[in-house]
Backbone as a printed PyTorch tensor [residue, N CA C, xyz], in Angstrom:
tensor([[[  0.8440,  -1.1850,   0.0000],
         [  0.0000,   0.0000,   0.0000],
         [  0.8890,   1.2480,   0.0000]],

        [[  0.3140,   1.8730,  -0.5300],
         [  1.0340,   3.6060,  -0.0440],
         [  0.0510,   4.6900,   0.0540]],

        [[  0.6360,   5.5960,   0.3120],
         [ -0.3040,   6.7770,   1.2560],
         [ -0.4440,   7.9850,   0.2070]],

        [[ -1.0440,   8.3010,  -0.4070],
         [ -1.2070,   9.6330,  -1.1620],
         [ -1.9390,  10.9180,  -0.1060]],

        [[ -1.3470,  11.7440,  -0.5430],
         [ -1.7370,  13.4490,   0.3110],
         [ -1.9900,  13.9840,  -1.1240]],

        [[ -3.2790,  14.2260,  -0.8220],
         [ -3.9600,  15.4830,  -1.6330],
         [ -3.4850,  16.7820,  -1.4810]],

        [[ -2.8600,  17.7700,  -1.7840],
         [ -3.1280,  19.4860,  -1.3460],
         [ -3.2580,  20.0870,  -1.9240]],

        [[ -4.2430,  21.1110,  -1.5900],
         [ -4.9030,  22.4310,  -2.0440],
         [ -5.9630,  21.9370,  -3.2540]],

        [[ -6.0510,  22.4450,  -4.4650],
         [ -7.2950,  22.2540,  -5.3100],
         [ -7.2280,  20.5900,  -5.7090]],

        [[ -6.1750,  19.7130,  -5.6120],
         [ -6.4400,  18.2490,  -5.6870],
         [ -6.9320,  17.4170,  -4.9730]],

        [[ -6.2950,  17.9570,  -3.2930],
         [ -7.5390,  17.9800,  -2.1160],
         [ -8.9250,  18.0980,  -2.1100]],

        [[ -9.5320,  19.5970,  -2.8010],
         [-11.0110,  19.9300,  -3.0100],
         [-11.5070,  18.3430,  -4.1540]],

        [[-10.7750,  18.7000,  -5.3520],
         [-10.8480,  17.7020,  -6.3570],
         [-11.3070,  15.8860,  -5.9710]],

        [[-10.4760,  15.3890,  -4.8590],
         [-10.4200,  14.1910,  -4.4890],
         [-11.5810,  14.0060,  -3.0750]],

        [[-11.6850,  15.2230,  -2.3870],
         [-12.6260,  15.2060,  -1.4730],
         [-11.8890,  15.0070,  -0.0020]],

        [[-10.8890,  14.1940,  -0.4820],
         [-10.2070,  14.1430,   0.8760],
         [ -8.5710,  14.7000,   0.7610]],

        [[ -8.1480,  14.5690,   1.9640],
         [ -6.4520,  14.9230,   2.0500],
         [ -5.7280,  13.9580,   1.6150]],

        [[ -6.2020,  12.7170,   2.4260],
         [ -5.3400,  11.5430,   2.1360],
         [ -6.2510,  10.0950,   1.7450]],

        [[ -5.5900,   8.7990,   1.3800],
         [ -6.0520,   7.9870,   1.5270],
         [ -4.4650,   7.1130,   0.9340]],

        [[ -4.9470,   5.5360,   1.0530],
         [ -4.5420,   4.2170,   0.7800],
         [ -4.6160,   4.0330,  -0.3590]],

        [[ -3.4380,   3.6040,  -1.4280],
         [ -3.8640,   3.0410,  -2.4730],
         [ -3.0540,   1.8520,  -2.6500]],

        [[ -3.5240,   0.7090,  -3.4770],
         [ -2.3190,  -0.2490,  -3.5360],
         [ -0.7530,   0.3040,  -4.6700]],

        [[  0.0070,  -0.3530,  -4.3190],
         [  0.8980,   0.2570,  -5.0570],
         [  1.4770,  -0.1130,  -6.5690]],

        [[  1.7060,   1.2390,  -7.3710],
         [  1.9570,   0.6470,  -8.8360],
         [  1.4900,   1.6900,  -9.5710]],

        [[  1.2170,   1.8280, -10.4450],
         [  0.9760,   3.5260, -11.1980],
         [ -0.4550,   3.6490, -11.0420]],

        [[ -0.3600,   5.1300, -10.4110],
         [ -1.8150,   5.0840, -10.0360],
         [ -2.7840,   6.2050, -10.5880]],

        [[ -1.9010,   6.7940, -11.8620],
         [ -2.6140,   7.9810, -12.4440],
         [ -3.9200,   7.8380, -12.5720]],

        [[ -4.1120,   6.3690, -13.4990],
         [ -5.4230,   5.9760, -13.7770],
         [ -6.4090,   5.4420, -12.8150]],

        [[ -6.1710,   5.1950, -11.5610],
         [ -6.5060,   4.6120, -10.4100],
         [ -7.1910,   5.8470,  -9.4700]],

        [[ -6.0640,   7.3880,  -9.9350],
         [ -6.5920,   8.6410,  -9.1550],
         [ -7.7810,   8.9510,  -9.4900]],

        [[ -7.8570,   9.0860, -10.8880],
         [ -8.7840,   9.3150, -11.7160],
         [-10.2030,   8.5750, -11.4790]],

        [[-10.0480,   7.3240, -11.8940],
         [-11.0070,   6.4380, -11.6880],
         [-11.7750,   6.2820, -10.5890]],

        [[-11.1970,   6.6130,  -9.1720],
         [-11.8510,   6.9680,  -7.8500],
         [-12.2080,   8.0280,  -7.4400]],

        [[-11.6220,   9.1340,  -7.9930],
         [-12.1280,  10.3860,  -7.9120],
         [-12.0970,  11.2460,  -9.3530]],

        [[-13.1650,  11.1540, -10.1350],
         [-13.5550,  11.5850, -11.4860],
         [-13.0690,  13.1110, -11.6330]],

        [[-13.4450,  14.0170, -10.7060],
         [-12.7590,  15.2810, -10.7250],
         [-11.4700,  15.7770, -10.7340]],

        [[-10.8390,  14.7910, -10.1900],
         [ -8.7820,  15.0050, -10.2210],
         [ -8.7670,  14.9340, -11.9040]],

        [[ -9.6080,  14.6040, -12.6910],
         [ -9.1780,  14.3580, -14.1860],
         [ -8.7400,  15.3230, -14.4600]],

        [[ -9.0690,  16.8850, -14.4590],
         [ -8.5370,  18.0260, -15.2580],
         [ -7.9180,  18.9960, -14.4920]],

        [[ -7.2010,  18.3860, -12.5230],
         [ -6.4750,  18.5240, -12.0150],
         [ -5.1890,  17.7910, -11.7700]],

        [[ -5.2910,  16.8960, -12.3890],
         [ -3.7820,  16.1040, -11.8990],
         [ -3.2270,  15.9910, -13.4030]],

        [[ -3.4680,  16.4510, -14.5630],
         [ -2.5310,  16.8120, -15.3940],
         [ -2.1670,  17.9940, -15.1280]],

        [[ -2.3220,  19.4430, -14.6460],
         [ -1.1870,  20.0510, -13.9640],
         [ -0.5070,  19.4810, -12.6400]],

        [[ -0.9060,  18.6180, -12.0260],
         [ -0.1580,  18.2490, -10.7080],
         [  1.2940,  17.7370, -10.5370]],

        [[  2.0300,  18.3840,  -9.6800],
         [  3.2310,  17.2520,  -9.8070],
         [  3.2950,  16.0560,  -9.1660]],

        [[  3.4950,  15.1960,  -9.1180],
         [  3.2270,  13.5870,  -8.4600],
         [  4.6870,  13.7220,  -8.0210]],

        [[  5.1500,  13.6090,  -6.3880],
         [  6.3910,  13.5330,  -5.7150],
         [  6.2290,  11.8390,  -5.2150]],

        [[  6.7440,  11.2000,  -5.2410],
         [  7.2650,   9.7840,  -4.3270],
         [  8.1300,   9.6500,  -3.5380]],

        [[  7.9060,   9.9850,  -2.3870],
         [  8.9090,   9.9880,  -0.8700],
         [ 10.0880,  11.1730,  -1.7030]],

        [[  9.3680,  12.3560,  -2.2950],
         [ 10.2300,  13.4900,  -3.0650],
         [ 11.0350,  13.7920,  -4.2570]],

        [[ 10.6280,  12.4890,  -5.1010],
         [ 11.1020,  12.3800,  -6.1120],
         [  9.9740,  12.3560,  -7.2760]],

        [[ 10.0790,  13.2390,  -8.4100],
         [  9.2400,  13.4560,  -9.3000],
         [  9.1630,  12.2240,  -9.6690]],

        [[  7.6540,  11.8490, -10.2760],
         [  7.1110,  10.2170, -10.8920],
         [  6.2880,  11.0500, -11.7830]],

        [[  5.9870,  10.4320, -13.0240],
         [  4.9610,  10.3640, -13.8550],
         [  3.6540,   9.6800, -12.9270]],

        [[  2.5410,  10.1100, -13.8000],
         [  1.5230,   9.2660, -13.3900],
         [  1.8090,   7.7180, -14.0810]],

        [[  1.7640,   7.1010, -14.7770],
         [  2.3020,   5.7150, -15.4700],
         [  3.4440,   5.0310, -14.3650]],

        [[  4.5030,   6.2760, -13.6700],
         [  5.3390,   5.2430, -13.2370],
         [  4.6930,   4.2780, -11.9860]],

        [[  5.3400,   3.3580, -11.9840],
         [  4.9590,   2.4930, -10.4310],
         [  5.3760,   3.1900,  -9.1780]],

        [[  4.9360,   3.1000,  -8.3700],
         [  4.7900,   3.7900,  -7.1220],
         [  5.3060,   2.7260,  -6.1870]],

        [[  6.5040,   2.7030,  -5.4060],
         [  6.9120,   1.0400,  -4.4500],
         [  5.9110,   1.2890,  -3.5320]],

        [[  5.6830,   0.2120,  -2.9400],
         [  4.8780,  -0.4660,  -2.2340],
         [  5.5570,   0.1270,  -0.5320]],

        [[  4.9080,   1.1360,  -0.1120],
         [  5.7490,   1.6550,   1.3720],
         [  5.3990,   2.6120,   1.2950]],

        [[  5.5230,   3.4320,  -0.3350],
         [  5.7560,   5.1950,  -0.3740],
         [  4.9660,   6.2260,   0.2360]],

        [[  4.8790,   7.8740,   0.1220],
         [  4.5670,   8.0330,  -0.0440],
         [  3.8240,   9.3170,  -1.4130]],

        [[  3.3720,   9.1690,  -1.6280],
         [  2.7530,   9.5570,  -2.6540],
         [  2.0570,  10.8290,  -2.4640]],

        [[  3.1740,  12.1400,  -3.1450],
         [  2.2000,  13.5720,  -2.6260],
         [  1.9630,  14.3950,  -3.9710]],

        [[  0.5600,  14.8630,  -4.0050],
         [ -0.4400,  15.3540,  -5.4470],
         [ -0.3270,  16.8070,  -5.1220]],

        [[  0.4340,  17.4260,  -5.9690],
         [  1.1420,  18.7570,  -5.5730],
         [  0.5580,  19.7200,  -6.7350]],

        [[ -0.8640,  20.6370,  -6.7840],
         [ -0.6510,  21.3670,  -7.7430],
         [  0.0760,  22.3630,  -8.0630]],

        [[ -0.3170,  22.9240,  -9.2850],
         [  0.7510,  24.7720,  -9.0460],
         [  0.5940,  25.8970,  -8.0450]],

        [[  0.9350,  25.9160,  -7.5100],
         [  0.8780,  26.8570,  -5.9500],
         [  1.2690,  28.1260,  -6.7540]],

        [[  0.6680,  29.5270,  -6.4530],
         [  1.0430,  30.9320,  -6.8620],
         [  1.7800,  31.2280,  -5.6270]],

        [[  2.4590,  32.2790,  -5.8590],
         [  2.7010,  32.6580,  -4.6100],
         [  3.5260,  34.0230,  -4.8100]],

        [[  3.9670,  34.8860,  -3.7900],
         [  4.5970,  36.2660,  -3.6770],
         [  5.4360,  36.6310,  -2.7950]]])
């Protein structure tokens, strides 16, 4: 399993902050459980215990998994 963190509009998008997913590429898996991340998590960056992943890549089995959109800021 691994742990995904939602934040900020992928959060609103997914409904929650966090949850469980099994592990392995889970772009299509984000999507598929929460229909609204669709036209938020192609801007998102996908970090794995801080390392950039594609959505396609596999995700190890431990990680965690953080859904990072574009943050503005000043």
């Amino acid at each position: 399993m691994i742990t995904v963190r939602y934040f900020a509009a992928a959060a609103e998008a997914a409904g929650v902050d966090a949850e469980q997913l099994p592990a392995g590429p889970v772009g299509a898996v984000l999507v598929e459980r929460h229909p609204a991340l669709a036209g938020v998590l192609e801007r998102c960056a996908l970090l794995a215990d801080g390392r950039r992943v594609e959505a396609d890549e596999p995700v190890p089995d431990g990680a965690t998994l953080d859904v990072l959109p574009p943050f503005a800021g000043g």
